[in-house]
C-alpha positions as CSV (number, residue, x, y, z in Angstrom):
1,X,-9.5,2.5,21.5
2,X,-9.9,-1.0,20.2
3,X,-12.8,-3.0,20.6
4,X,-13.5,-6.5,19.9
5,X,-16.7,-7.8,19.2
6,X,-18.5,-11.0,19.1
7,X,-21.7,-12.6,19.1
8,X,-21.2,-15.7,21.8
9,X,-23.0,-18.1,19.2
10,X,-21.4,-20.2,16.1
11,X,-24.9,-19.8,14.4
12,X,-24.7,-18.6,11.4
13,X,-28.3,-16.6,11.3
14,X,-27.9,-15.3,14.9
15,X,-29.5,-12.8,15.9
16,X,-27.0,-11.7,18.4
17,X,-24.5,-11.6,15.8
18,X,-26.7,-8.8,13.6
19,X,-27.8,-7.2,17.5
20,X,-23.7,-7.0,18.0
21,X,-22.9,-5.5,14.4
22,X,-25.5,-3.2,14.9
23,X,-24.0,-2.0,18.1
24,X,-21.0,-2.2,16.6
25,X,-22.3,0.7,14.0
26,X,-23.6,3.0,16.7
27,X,-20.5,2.6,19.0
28,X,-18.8,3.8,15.5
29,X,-21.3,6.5,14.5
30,X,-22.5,7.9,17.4
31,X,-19.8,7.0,21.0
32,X,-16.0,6.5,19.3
33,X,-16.0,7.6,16.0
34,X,-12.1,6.7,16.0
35,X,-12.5,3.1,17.4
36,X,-10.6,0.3,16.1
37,X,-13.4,-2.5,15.7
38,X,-12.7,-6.0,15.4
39,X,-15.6,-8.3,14.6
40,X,-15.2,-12.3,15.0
41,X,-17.0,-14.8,14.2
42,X,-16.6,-18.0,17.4
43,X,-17.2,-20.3,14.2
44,X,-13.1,-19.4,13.9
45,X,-12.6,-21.0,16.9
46,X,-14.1,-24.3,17.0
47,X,-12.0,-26.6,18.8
48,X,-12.7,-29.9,19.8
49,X,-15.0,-30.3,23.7
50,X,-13.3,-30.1,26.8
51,X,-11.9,-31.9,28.7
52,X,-9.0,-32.1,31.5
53,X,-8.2,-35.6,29.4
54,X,-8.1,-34.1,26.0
55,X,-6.3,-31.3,27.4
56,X,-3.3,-33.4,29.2
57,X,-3.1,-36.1,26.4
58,X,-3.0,-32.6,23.4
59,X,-2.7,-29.8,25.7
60,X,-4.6,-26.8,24.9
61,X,-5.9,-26.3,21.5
62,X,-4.0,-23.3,18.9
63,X,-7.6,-21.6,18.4
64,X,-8.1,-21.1,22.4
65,X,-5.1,-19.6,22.2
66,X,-5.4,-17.3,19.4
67,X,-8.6,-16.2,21.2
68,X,-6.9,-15.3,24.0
69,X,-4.6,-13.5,21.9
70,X,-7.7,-11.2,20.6
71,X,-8.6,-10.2,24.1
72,X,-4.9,-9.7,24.9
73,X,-4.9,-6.9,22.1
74,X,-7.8,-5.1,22.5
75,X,-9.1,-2.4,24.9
76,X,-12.5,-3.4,25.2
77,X,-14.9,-6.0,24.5
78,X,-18.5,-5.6,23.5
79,X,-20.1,-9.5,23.7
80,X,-23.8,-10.3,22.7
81,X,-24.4,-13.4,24.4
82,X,-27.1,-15.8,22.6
83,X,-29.2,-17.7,25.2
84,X,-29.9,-21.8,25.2
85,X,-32.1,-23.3,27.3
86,X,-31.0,-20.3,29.9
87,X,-27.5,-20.2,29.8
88,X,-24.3,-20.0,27.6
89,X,-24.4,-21.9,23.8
90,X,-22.3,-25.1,23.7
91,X,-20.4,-23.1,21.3
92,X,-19.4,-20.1,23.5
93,X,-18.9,-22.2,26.8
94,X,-16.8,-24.9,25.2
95,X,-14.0,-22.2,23.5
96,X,-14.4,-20.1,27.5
97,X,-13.3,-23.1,29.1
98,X,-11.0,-24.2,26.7
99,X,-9.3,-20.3,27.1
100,X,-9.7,-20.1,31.0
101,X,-7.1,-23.3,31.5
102,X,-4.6,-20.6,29.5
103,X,-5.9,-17.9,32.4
104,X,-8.6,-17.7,34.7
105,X,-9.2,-14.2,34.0
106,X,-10.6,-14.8,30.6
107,X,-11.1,-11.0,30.2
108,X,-7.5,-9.9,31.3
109,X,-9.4,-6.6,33.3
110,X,-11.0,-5.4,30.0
111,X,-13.9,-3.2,30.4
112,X,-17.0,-4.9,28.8
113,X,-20.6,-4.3,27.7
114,X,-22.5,-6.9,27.4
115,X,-25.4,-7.5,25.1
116,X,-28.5,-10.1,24.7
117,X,-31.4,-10.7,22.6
118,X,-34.1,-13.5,22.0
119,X,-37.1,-13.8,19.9
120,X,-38.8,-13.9,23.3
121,X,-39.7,-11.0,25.7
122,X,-37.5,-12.2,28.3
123,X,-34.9,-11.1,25.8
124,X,-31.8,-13.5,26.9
125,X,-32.6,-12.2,30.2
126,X,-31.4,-15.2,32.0
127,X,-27.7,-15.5,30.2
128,X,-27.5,-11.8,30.2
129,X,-27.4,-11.8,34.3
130,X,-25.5,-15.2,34.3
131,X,-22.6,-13.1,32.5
132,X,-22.9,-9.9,34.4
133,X,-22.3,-11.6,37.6
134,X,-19.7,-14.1,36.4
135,X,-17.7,-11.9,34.8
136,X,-16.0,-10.2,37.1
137,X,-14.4,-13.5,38.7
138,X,-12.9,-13.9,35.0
139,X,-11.3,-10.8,34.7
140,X,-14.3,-8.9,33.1
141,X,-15.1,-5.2,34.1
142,X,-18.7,-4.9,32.8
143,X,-19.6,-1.4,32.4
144,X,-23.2,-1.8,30.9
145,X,-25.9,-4.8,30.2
146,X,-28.6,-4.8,27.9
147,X,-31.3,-6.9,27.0
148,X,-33.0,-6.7,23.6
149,X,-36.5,-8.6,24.2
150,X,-38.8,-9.6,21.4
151,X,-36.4,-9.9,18.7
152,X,-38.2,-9.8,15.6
153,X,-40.4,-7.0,16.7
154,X,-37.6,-4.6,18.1
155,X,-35.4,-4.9,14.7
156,X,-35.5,-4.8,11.4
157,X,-33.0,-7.6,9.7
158,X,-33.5,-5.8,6.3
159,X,-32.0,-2.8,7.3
160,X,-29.7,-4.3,10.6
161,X,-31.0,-1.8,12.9
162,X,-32.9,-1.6,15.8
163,X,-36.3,0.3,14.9
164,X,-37.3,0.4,19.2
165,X,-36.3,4.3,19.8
166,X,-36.1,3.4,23.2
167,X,-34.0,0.6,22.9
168,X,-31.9,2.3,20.8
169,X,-31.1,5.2,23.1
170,X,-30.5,2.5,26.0
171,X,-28.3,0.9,23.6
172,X,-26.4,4.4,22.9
173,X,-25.8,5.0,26.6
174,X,-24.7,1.1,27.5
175,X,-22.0,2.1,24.5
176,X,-20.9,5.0,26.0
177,X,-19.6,3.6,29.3
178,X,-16.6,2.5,27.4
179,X,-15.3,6.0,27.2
């Protein structure tokens, strides 16, 4: 199986970027020892803001569609989606909307699980639910959600692993509804 995976920030520190290569570990380790795993970074795709002007005057950027690409060759996606101000990072909505003028289903019917964290106790609550119900409409088969509240008290950066037992176990079973 291959799996691509991606925090939905371009921040360099994120903390859903160490919560997704952490994921990434266990879904290696402990789910699909033989799984493919691509990790990228959206800092790859930065592409200039949309819109329908920039996009009929210097149609659609290469990086959209080389993200596009990704999902095209992959089996599964495993997203950790960074929350601002309760919904999507400029970053992550800007290359979405810039892909979904190449095809509405983003996803392309790839089963997903989906991932959020925040330093907060809400845990990217709001973004995580935003995704869950949206995705479907763009192609997305979500087969598990998690939420990761409280950050910096649920996982250790030194080591890049959650230190929650309980969380980790909930993160071992969203994981294994890819296979």
């Amino acid at each position: 199986m291959r799996v691509l995976a991606f925090a939905a920030s371009n921040s360099k520190q994120s903390i859903n970027k160490q919560l997704v290569k952490h994921a990434v570990r266990v879904l290696k380790s402990d789910v699909i020892p033989d799984a493919e795993i691509e990790i990228i970074d959206l800092n790859d795709f930065e592409m200039p803001l949309y819109s329908i002007d920039r996009e009929t005057e210097n149609d659609i950027p290469e990086q959209a569609h080389e993200f596009f690409k990704k999902i095209c060759e992959t089996d599964a996606l495993l997203i950790s989606y960074a929350e601002h101000n309760g919904l999507y990072t400029a970053a992550y909505k800007n290359i979405f909307d810039w892909v979904s003028r190449i095809e509405q289903k983003v996803y392309q019917n790839k089963p997903m699980v989906i991932l959020a964290t925040s330093p907060g106790r809400r845990g990217g609550s709001n973004v995580l639910d935003i995704a869950t119900k949206s995705a479907p409409f763009f192609g997305g088969e979500v087969k598990a959600s998690l939420s990761i509240p409280s950050f910096n008290h649920n996982f250790d950066t030194s080591t890049g692993q959650l230190i929650n037992a309980y969380l980790q176990v909930k993160l071992k079973s969203a994981l294994s509804s890819l296979i």
